[in-house]
N, C-alpha and C positions, 0 to 999 in steps of 0.2 A: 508297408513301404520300406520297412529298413531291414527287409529280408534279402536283398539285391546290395547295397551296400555292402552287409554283414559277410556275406559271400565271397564277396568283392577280396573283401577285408581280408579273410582267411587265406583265400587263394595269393592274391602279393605276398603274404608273409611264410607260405608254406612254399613252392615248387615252381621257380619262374620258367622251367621247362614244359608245365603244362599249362600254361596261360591260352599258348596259342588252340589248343585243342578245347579248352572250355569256353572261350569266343566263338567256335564254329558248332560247338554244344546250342549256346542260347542267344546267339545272335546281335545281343544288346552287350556286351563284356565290357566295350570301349565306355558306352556310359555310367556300366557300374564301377568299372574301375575308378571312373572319374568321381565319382556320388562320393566312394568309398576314400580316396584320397581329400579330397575337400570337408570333409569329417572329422578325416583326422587331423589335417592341418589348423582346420579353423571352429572345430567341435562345433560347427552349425549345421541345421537338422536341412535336409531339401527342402528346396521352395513347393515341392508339390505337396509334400507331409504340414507345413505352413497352412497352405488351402484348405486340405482337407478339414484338420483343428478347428480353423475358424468357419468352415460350415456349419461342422456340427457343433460349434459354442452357438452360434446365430440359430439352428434348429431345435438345441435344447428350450430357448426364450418360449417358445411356443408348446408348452404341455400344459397340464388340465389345471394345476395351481396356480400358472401364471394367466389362464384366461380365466379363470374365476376372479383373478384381483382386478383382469382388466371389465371384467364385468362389473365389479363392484364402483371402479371409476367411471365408467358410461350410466351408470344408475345415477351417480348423484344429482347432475344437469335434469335427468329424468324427475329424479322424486322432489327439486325444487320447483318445477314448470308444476307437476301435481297438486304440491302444498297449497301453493299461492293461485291454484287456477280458481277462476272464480268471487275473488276477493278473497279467499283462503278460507272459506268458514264454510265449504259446502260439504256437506258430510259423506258425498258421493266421493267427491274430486281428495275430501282425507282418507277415504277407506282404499282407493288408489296409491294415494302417498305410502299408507301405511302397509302394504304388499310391495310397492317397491324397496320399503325401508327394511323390511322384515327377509326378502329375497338378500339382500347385501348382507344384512348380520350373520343368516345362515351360511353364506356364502365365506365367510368368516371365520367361520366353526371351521370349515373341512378345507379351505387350503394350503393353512400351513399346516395341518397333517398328514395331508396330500403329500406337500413336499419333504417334509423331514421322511415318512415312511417310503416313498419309492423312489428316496435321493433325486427330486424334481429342483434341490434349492438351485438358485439362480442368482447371482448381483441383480438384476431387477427385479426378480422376488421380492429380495432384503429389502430394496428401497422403495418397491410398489408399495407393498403390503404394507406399510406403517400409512402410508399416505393415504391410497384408499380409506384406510379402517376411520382415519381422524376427519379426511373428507367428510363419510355419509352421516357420520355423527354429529361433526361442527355444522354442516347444512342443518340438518334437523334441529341442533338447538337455538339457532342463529334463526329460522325460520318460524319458531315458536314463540322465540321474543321477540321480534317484529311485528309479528298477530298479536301479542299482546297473550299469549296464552300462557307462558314461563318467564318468571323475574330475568331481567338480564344479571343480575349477580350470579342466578345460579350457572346460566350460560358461563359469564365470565371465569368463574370457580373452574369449572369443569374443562374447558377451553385449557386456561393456564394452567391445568396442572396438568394436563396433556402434553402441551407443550412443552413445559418445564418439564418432565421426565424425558421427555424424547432428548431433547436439548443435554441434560445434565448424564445421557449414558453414553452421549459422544466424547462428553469432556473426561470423563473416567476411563474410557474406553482402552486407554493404553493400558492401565494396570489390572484391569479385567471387564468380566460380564457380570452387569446383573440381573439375576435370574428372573424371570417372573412368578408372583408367589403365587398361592391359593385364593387370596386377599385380594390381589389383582385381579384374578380369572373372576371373582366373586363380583368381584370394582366392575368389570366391563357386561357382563348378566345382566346384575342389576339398572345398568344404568340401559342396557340395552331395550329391557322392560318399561322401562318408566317412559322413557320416550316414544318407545312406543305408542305407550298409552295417552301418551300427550298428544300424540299425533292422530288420533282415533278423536271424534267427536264427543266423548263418553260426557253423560249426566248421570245424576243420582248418584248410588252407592261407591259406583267402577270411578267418578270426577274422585271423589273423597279417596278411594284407595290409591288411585295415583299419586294423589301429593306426598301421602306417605311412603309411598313404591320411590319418589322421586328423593324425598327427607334420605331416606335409606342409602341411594345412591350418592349424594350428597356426601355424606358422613363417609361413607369407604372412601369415595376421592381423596377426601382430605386425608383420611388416617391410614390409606394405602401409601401416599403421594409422600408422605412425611415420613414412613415408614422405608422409601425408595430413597429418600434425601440421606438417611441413619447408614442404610448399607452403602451407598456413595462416598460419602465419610471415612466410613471405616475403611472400604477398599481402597479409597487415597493413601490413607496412613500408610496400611497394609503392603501396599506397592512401593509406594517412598524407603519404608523401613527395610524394603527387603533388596530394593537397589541398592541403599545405603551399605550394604553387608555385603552385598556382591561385590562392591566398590572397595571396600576395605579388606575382604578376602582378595580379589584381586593386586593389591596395592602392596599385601604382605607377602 
């Protein structure tokens, strides 16, 4: 689109004897010239180059990362109707829950490497994707202590420090990122497992290894979560100290 302008542009500034001749060339001259003067005067882009931009910012929303997170959001309403259909304890209506729970966490897995690798990121990427993820999981634990099947502390445990990390990377956020660790990636597996398995009707040996599958999850929340609090910290100082010297380099 700013091929016609730029033309435009060139011809004003080089040879106003042949203006008239490159008018009768391509027909349109009067509006380039005009594109190409309101450019210059007001450095704003045309209103058709406007349009186009925001097509394609509205068409990128719609590729394979962004409908997997929006699949992960229509899962949750699904996999609570399943949990609790039945009085919640029928082991058919949990082996259903627990394929929709399991489809979301996969789902999980692949798209934010979806987008980081084939530059799919998107503003509702950024902002689906956290929700989603905290959705299918807060249902599933919130759904397990209502049956009666998982303490509410651990829900609550798990819950807040979800939250609290979501929450405390916004308020850091000016002076940087923090990363997500190993420790994390390990924090979200685990717990992905354990609930699972909460969510399966399991007896015998598989009831006994879940609570320990779930013990384990437990312990990385908290020692992940405190671990996300230590770099929060530091990257505050970190940022403060370094404005502070900006400020004084400045000043001298």
């Amino acid at each position: 689109m700013t091929g016609v302008p730029a033309s435009a542009a060139g011809g004003s500034s080089g040879a106003h004897g042949a203006r008239g001749s490159g008018a009768a060339a391509d027909g349109v001259k009067s509006e380039g010239s005009g594109s190409a003067s309101g450019s210059e005067g007001g450095g704003r882009a045309p209103r058709g180059a406007k349009i186009a931009a925001a097509a394609v910012n509205q068409a990128s929303v719609w590729n394979v990362a962004n409908l997997l997170t929006m699949l992960r959001l229509v899962l949750v309403p699904g996999f609570v109707a399943l949990m609790l259909a039945n009085g919640g304890y029928d082991p058919a209506w949990r082996s259903l829950a627990w394929a929709a729970f399991a489809v979301a966490m996969i789902t999980d897995l692949f798209d934010g490497h979806l987008a980081r690798t084939y530059n799919l990121v998107t503003d509702f990427g950024k902002i689906a994707d956290p929700i989603a993820d905290k959705a299918i999981m807060g249902a599933a634990l919130i759904c397990l202590s209502a049956l009666g099947d998982l303490p509410w502390w651990v829900t609550a445990v798990i819950l807040g420090r979800e939250l609290g990390i979501t929450l405390l990377r916004f308020l850091v956020i000016r002076y940087g990122v923090i990363p997500a660790s190993r420790g994390g990636k390990l924090k979200t597996l685990t717990q992905g497992v354990a609930v699972g398995m909460y969510v399966l009707a399991l007896t015998g040996w598989l009831a006994t290894l879940r609570f320990w599958v779930m013990a384990a999850a437990v312990v990385l929340t908290v020692v992940t979560g405190l671990d996300y609090v230590r770099q929060a910290i530091v990257l505050r100082r970190r940022g403060i100290a370094e404005r502070a010297a900006a400020l004084e380099e400045k000043e001298a």
